[in-house]
C-alpha positions in Angstrom: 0.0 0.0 0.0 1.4 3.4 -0.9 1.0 6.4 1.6 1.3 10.2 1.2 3.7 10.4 4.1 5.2 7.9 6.8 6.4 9.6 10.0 9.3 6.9 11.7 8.6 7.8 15.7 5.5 8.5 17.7 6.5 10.6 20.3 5.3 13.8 20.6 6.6 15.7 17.6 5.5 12.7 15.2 2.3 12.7 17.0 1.6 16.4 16.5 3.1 16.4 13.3 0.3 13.9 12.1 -2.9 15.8 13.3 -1.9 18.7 11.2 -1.9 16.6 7.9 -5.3 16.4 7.5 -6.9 15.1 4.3 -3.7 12.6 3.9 -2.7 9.3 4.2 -0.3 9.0 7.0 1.4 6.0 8.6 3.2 6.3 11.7 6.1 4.0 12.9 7.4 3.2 16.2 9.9 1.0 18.5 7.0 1.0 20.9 4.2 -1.5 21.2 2.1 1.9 21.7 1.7 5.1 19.9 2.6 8.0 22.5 4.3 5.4 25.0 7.0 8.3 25.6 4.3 11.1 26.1 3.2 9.5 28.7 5.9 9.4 30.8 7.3 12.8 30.3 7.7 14.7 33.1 6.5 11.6 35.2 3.5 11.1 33.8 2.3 14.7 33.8 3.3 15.7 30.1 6.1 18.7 31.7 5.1 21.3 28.8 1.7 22.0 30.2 2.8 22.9 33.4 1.7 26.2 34.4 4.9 27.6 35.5 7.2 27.1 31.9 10.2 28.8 32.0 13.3 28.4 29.5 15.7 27.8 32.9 13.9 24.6 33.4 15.2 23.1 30.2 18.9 22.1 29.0 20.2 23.2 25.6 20.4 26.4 24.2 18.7 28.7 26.5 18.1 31.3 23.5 16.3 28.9 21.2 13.9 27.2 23.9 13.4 30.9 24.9 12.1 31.5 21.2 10.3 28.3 21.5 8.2 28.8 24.4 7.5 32.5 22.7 5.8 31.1 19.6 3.8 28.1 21.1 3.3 28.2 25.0 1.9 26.0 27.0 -1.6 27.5 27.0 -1.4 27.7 22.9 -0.4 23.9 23.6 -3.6 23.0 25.6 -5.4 25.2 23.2 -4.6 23.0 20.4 
């Protein structure tokens, strides 16, 4: 069977990537017997992102990126969605 698009991981980037193709025929493909097994235990169990207290200095990396990050899609335009 062909497919318009196959996205290789189901955490939560894949996942999210997938509800905005709408109209297409996506497959999804993970190591993990379930789709969103590592959403679920992110930030033990509580999905750390919609916490209401997100802050850049609560992440590792680039501080200047996850600053822009958080900017453009907060945790309330995350529940939003």
């Amino acid at each position: 069977m062909i497919r318009d698009i196959v996205i290789i991981g189901a955490g939560a980037s894949g996942l999210m990537l997938t509800s905005l193709l709408k109209n297409r025929d996506v497959l999804v493909i993970d190591g993990n017997l379930n789709v969103g097994q590592k959403v679920l235990i992110s930030g033990g169990g509580k999905c750390n992102i919609t916490n209401g207290k997100v802050k850049p200095s609560n992440y590792f990396g680039n501080q200047r990126f996850i600053r822009n990050v958080i900017k453009r899609f907060d945790q309330d335009r995350l529940l939003k969605w």
